[in-house]
N, C-alpha and C positions, 0 to 999 in steps of 0.2 A: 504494500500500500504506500502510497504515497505519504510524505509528509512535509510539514509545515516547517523552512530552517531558518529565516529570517521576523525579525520585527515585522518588518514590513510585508513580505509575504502573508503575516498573522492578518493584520490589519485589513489586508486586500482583502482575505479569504472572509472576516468578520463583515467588510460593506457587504459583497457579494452573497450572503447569507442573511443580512437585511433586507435586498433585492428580493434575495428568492422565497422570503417567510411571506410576500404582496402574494406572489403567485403559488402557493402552495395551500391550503386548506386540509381539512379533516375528508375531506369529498374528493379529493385529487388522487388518482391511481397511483397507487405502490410502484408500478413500472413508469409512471411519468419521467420523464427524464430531467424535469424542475426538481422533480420531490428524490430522484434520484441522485443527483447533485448535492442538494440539499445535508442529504443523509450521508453523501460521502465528505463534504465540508465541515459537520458539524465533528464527525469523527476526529478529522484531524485539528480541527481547533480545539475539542478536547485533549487529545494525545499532547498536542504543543501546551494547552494551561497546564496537566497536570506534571510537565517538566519545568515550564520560565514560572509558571504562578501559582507553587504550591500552596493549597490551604493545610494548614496544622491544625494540629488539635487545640482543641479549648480545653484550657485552666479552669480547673474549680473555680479558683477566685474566679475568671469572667463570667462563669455561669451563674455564679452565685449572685453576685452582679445582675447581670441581667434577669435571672429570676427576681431578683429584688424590684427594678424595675417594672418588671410586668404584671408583678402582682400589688406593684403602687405599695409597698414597704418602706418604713423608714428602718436606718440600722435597728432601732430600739425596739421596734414594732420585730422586726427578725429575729432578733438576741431572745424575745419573747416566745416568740412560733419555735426557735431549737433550744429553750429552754437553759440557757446560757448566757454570763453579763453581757452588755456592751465591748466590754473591753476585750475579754476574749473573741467576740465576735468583730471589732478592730483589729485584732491582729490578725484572722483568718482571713479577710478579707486586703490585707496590705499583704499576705504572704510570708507574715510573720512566725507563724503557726501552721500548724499542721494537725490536722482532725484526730481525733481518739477513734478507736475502730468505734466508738459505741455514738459518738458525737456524728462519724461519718456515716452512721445507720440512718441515726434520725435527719441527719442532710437529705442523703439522699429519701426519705420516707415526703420528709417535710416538703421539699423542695420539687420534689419529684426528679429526681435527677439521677440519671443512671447511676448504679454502683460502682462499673466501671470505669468510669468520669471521679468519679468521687475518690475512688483508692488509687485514681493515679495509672490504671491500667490499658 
């Protein structure tokens, strides 16, 4: 298969897959040769992000984080829901700290956050 070696090659390949998302639809035959294109361009601009633009994993801290956020949490209002100070609940969130197996239960129970995520795995 072909692949993607340049910047700019990337770039080309991303307008051109803009182009062809106008003329492609759910209604468009599998052998179209738009949707066929399509489906070979989108591969290698995957294959090229998952080399120049890997995403890593997420940090407890940012999940924790963000779960704070989405569930409109203040620290105090969280330190509350896992049943531990503020302050402990400061320094797990600066990184300072690192969860007790029984603290990282209730993270992840409370939190809904995977266990894997949680211990680091």
């Amino acid at each position: 298969m072909a692949q993607i070696k340049s910047e700019e090659a990337y770039e080309a390949a991303m307008k051109r897959i803009e182009e062809l998302e106008e003329l492609v639809d759910d209604d468009t035959p599998v052998n179209d040769s738009n949707a066929l294109e399509l489906d070979m361009l989108i591969d290698m601009v995957e294959e090229y992000e998952d080399i120049h633009y890997p995403i890593g994993k997420p940090s407890l801290v940012d999940i924790m984080k963000l779960r704070m956020y989405e569930m409109g949490l203040t620290q105090k209002k969280m330190s509350e829901m896992l049943q531990i100070s503020a302050s402990t609940l400061s320094e797990l969130i600066s990184g300072k700290r690192e969860p007790t197996f029984q603290l990282a239960r209730t993270i992840s129970t409370q939190l809904n956050i995977d266990p894997a995520v949680v211990l680091g795995v």
